[in-house]
N, CA, C and O atoms as a GROMACS GRO file, in nm:
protein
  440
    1UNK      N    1  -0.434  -1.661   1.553
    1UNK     CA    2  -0.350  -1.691   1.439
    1UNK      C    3  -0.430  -1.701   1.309
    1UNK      O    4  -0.376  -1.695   1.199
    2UNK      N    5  -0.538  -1.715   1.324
    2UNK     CA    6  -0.628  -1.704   1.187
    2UNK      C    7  -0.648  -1.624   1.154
    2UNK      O    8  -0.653  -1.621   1.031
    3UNK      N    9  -0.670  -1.526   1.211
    3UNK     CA   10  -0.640  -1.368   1.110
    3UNK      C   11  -0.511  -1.324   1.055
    3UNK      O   12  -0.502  -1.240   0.965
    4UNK      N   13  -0.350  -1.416   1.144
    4UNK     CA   14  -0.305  -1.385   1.057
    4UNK      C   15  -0.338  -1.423   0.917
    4UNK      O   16  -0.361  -1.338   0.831
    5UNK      N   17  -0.343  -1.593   0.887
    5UNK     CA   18  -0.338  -1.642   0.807
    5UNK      C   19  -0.466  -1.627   0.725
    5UNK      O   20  -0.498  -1.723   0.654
    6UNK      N   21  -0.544  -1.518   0.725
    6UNK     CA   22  -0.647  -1.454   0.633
    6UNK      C   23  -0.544  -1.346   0.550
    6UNK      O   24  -0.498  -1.323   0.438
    7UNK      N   25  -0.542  -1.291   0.705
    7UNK     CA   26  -0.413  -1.143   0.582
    7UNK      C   27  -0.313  -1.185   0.481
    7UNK      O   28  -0.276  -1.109   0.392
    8UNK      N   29  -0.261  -1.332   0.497
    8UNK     CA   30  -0.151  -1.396   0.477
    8UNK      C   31  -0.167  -1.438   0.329
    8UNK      O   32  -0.080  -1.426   0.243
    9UNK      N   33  -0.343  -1.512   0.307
    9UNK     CA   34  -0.395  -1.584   0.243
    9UNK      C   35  -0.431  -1.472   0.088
    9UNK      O   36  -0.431  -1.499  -0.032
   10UNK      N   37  -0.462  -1.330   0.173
   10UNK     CA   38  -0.451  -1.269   0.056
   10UNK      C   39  -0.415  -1.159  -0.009
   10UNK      O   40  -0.459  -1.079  -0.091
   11UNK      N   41  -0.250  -1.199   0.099
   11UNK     CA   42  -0.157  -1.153   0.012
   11UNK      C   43  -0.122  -1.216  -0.066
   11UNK      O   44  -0.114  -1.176  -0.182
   12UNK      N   45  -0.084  -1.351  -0.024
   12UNK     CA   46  -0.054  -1.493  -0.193
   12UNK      C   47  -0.150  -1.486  -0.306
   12UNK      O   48  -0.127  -1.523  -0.421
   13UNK      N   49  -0.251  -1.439  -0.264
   13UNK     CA   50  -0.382  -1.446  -0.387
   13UNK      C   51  -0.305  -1.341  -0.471
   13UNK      O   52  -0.261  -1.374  -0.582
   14UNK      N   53  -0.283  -1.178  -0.407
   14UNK     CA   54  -0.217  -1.107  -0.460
   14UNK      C   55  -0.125  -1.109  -0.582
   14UNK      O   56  -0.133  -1.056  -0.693
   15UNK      N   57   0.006  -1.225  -0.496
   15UNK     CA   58   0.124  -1.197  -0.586
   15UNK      C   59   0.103  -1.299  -0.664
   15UNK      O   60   0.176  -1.306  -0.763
   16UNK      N   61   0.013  -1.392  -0.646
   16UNK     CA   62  -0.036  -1.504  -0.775
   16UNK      C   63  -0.058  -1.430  -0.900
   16UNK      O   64   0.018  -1.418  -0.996
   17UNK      N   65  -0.192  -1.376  -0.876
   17UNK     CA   66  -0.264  -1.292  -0.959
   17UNK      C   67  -0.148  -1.152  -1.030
   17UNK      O   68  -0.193  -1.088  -1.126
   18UNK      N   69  -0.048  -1.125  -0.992
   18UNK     CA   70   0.023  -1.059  -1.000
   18UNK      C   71   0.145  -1.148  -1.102
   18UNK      O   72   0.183  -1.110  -1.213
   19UNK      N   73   0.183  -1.257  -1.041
   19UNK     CA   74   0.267  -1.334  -1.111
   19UNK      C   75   0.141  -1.377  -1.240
   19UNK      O   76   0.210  -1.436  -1.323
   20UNK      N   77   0.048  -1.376  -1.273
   20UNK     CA   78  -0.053  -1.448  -1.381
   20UNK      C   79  -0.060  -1.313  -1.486
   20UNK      O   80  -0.110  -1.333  -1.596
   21UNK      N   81  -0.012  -1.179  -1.453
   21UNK     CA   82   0.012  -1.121  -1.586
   21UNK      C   83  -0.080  -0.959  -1.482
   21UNK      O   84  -0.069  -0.848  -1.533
   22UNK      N   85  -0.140  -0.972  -1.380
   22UNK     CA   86  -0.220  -0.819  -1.339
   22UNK      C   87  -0.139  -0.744  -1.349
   22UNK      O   88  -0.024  -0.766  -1.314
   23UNK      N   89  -0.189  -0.607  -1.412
   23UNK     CA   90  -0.099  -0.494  -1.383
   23UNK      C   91  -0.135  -0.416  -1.285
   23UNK      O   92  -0.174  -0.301  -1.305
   24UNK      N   93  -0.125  -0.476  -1.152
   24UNK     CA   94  -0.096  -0.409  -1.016
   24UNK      C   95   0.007  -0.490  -0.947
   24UNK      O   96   0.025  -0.611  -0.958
   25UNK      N   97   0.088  -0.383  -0.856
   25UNK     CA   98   0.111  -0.448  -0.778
   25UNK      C   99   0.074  -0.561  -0.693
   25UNK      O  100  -0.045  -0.562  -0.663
   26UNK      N  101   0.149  -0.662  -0.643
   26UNK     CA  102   0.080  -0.791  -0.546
   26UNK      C  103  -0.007  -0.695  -0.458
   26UNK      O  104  -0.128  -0.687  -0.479
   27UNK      N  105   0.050  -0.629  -0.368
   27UNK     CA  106  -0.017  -0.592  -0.210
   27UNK      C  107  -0.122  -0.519  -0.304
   27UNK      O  108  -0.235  -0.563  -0.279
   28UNK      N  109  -0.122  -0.457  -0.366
   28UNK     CA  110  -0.254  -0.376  -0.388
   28UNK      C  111  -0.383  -0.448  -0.464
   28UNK      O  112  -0.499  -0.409  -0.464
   29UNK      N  113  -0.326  -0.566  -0.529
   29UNK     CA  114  -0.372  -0.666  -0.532
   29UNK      C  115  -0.446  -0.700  -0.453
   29UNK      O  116  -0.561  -0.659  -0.471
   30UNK      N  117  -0.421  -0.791  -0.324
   30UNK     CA  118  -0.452  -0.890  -0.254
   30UNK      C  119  -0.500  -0.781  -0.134
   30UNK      O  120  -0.549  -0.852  -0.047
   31UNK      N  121  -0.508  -0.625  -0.086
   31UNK     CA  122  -0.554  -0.535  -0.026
   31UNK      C  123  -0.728  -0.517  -0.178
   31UNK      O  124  -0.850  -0.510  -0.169
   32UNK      N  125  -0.690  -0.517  -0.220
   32UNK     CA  126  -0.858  -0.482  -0.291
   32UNK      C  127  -0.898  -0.591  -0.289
   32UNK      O  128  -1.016  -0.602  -0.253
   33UNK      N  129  -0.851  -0.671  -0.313
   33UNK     CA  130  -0.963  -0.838  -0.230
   33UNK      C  131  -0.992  -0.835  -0.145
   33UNK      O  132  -1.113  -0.835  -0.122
   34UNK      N  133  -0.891  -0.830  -0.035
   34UNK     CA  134  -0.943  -0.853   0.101
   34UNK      C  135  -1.081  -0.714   0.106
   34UNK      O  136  -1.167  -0.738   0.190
   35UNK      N  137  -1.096  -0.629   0.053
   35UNK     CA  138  -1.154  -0.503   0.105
   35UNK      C  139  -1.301  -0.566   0.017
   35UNK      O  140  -1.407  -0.545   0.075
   36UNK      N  141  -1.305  -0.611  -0.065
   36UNK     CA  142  -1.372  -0.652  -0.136
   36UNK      C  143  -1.471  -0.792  -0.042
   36UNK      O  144  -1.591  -0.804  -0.018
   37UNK      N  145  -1.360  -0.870  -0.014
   37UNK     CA  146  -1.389  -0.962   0.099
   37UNK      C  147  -1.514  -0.926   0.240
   37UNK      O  148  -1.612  -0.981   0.290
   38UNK      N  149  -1.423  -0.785   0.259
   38UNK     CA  150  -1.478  -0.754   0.386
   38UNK      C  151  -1.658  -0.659   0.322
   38UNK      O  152  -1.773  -0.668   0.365
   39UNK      N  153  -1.620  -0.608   0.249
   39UNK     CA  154  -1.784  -0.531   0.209
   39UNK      C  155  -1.856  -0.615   0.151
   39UNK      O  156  -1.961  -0.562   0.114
   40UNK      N  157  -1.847  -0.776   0.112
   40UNK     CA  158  -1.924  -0.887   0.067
   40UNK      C  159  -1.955  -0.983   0.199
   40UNK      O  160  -2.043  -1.069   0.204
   41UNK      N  161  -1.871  -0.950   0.292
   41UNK     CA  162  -1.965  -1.018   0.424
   41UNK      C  163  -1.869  -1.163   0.421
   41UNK      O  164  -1.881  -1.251   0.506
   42UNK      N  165  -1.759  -1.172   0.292
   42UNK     CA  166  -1.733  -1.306   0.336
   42UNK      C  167  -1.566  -1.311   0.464
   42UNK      O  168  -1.530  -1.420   0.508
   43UNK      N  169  -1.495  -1.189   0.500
   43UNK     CA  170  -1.447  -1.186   0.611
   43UNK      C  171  -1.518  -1.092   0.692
   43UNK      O  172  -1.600  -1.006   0.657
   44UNK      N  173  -1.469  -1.123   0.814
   44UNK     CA  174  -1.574  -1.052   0.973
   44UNK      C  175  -1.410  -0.955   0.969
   44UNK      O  176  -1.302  -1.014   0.954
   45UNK      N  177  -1.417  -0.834   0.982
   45UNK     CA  178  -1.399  -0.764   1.078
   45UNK      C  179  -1.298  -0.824   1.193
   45UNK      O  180  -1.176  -0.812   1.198
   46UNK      N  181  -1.384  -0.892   1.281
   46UNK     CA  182  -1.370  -0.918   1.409
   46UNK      C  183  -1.239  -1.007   1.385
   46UNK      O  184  -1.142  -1.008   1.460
   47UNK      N  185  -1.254  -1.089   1.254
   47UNK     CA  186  -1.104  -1.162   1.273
   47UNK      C  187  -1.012  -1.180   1.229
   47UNK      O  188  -0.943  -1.282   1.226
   48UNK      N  189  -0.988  -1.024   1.166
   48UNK     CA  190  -0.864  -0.983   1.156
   48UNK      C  191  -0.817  -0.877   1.223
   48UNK      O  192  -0.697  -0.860   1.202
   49UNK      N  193  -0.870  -0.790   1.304
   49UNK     CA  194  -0.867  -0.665   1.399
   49UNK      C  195  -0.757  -0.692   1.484
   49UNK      O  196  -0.655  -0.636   1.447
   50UNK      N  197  -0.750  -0.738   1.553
   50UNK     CA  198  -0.593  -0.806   1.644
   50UNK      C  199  -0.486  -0.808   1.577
   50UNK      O  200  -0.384  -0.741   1.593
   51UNK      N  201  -0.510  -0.889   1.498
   51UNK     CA  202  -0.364  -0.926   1.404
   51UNK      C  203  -0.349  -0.789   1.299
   51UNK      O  204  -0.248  -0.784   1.228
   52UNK      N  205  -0.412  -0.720   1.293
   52UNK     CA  206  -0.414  -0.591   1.154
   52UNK      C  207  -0.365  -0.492   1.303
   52UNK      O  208  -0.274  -0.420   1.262
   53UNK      N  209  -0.385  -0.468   1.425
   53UNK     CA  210  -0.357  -0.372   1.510
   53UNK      C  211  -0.203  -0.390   1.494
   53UNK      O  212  -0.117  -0.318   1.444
   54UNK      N  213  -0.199  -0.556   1.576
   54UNK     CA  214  -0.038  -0.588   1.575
   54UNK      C  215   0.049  -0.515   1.459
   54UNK      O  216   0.139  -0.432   1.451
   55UNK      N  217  -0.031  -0.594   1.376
   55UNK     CA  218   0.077  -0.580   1.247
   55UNK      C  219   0.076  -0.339   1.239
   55UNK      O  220   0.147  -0.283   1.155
   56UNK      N  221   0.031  -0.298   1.287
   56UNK     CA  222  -0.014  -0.157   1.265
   56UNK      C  223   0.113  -0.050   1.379
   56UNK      O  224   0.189   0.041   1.346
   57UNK      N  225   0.083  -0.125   1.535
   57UNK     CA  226   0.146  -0.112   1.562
   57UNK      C  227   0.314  -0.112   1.556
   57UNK      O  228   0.398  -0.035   1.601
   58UNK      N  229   0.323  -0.264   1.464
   58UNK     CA  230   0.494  -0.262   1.448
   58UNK      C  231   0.547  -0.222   1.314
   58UNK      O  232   0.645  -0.266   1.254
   59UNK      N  233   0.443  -0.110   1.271
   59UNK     CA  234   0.450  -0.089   1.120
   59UNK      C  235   0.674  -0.015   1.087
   59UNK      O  236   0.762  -0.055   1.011
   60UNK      N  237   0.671   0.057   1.153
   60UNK     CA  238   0.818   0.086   1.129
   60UNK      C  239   0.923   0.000   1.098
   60UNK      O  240   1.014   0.012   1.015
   61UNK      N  241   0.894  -0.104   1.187
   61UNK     CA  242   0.968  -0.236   1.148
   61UNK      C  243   0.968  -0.264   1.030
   61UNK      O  244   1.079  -0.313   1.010
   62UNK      N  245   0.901  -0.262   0.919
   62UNK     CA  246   0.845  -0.263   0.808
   62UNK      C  247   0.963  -0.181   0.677
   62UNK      O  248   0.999  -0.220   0.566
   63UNK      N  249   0.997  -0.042   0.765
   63UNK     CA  250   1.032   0.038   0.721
   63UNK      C  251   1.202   0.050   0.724
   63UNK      O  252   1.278   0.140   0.685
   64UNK      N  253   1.227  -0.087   0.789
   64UNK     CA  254   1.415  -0.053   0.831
   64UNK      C  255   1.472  -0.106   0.708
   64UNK      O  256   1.594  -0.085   0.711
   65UNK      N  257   1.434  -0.171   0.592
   65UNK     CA  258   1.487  -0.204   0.498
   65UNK      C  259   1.526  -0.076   0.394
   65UNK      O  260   1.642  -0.050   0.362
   66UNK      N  261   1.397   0.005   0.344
   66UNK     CA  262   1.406   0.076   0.307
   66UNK      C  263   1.528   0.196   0.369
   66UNK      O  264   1.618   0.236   0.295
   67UNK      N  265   1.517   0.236   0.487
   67UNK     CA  266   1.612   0.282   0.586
   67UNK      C  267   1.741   0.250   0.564
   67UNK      O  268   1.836   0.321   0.530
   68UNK      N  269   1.735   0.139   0.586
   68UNK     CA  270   1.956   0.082   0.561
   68UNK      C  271   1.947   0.097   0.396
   68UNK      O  272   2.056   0.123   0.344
   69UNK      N  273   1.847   0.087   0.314
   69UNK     CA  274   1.902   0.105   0.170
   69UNK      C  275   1.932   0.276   0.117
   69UNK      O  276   1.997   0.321   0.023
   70UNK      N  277   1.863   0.333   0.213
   70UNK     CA  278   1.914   0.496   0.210
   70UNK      C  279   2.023   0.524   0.264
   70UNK      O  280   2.096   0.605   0.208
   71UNK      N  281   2.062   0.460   0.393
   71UNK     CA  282   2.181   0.486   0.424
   71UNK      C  283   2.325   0.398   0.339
   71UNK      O  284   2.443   0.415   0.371
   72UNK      N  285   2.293   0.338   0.266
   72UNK     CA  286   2.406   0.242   0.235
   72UNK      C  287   2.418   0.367   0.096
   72UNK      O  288   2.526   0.423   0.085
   73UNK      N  289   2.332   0.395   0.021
   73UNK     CA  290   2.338   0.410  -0.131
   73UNK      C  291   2.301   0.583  -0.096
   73UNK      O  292   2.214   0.628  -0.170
   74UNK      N  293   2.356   0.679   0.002
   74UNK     CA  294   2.405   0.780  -0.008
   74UNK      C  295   2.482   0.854  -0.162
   74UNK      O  296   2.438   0.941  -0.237
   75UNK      N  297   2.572   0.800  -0.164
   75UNK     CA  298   2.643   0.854  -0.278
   75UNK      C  299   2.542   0.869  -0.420
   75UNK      O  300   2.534   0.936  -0.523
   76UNK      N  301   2.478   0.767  -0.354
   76UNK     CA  302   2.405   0.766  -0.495
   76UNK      C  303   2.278   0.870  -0.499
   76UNK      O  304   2.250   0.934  -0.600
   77UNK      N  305   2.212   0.878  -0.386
   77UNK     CA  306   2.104   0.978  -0.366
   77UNK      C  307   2.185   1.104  -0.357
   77UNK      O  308   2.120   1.206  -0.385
   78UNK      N  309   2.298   1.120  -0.329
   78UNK     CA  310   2.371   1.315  -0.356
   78UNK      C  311   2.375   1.324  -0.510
   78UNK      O  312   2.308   1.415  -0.558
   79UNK      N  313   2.449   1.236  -0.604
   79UNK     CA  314   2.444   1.234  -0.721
   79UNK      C  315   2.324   1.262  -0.780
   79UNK      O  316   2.297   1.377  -0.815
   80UNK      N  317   2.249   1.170  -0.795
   80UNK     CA  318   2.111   1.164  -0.883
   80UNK      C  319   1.966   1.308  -0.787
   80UNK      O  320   1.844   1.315  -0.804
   81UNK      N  321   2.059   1.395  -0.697
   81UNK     CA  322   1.921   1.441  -0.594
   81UNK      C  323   1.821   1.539  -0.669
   81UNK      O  324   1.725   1.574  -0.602
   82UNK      N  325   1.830   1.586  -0.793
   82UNK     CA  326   1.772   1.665  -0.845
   82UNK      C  327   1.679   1.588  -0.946
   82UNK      O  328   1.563   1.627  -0.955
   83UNK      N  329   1.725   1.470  -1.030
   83UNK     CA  330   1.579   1.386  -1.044
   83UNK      C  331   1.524   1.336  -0.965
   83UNK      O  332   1.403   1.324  -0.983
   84UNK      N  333   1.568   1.296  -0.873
   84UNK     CA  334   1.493   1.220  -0.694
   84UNK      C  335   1.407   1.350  -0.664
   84UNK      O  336   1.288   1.320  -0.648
   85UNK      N  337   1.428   1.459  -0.655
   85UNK     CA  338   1.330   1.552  -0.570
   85UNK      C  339   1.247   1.626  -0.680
   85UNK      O  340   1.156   1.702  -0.648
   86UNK      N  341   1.278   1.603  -0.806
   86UNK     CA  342   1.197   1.640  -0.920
   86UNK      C  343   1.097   1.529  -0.920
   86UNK      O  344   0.978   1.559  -0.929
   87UNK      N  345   1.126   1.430  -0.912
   87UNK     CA  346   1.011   1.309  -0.927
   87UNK      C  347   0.942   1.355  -0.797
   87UNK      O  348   0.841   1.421  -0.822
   88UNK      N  349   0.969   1.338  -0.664
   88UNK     CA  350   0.875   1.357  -0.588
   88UNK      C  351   0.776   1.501  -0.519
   88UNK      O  352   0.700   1.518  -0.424
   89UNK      N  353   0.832   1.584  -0.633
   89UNK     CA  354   0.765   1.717  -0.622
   89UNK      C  355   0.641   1.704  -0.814
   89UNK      O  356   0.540   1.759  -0.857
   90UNK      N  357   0.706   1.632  -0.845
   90UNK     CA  358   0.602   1.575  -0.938
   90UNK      C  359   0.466   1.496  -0.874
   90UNK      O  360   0.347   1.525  -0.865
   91UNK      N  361   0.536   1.400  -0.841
   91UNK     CA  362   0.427   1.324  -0.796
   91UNK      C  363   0.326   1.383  -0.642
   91UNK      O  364   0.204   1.374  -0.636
   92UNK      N  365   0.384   1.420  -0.569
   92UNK     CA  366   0.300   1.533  -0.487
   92UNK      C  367   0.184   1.605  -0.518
   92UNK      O  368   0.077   1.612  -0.458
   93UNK      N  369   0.233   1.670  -0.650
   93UNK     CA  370   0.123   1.762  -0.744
   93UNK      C  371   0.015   1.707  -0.760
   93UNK      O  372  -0.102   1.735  -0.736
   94UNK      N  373   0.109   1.568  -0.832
   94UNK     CA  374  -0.031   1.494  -0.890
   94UNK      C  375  -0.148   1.424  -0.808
   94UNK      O  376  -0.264   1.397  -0.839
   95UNK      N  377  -0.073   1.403  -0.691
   95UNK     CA  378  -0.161   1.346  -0.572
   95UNK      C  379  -0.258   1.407  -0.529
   95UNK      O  380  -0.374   1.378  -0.499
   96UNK      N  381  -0.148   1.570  -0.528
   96UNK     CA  382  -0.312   1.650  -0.479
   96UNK      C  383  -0.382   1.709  -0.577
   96UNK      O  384  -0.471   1.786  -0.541
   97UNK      N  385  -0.368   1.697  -0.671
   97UNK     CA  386  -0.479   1.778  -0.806
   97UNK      C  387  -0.565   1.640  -0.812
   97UNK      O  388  -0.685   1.667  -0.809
   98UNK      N  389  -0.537   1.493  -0.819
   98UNK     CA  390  -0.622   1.405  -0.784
   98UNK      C  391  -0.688   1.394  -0.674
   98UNK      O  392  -0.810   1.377  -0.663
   99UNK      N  393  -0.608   1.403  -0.589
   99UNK     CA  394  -0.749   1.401  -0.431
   99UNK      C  395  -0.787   1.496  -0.466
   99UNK      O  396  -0.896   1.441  -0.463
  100UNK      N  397  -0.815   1.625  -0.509
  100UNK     CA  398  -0.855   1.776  -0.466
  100UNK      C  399  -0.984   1.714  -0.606
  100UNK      O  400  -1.101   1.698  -0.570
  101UNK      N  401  -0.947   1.689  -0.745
  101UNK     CA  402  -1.035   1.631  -0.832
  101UNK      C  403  -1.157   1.521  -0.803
  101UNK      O  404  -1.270   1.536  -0.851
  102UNK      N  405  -1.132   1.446  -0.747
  102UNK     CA  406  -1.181   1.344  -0.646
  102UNK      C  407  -1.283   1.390  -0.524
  102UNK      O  408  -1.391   1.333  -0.515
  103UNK      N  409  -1.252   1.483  -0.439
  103UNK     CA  410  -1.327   1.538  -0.382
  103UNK      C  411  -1.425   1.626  -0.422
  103UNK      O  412  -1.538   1.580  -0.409
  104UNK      N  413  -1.416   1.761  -0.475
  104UNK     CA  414  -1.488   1.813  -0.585
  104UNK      C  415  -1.561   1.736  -0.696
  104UNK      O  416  -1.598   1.824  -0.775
  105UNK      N  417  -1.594   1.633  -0.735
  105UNK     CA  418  -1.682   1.559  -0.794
  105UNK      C  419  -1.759   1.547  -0.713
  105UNK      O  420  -1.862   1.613  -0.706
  106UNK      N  421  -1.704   1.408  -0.586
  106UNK     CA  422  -1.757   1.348  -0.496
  106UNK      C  423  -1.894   1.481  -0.375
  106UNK      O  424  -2.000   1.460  -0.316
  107UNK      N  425  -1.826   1.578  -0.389
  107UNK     CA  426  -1.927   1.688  -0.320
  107UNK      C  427  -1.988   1.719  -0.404
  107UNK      O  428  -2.105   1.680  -0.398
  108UNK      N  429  -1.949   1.807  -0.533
  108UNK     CA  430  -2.109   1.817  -0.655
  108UNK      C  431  -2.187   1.692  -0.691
  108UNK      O  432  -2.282   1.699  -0.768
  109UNK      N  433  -2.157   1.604  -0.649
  109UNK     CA  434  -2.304   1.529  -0.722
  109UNK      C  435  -2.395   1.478  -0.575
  109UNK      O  436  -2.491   1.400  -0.582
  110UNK      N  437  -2.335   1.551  -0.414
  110UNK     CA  438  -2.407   1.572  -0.353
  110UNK      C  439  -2.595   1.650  -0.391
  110UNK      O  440  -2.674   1.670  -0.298
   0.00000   0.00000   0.00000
């Protein structure tokens, strides 16, 4: 249970720091701490690995909210579907001209 309550601990750091004015999201927040955490040696690995599997394994669960809000608000995704699939053929692009930018640096200064 203590790894939950590591993962737990900083996600609240997160949405603190988030509620105090950051412009990030909480989770992405309190995910670059913890990562930060873990390459400074001050969390192990070892004790959050269980509880990060769990939580990995029941990741879909995660996902049924989003799910019933697609199915409820239909009407609304047929209406609006041509800025909905314009935004995400936008943002696609940009994902991969950034990873593809990102990588190509990261290999030339090999």
């Amino acid at each position: 249970m203590s790894g939950f309550a590591i993962l737990l601990a900083f996600d609240l750091v997160g949405l603190l720091l988030h509620a105090a004015g950051l412009p990030l999201p909480a989770n992405v927040a309190g995910l670059i701490l913890f990562a930060v955490a873990l390459f400074l040696g001050l969390v192990r690995i070892e004790w959050v690995e269980d509880p990060a599997s769990f939580l990995l394994r029941h990741l879909m669960l995660f996902f049924v909210p989003t799910i019933v809000a697609v199915v409820t608000m239909g009407d609304l995704l047929r209406a609006q579907w041509l800025p909905i699939a314009g935004g995400m053929i936008a943002s696609l692009l940009a994902s991969m001209l950034v990873a593809g930018f990102v990588a190509k640096t990261m290999i030339s200064d090999k």
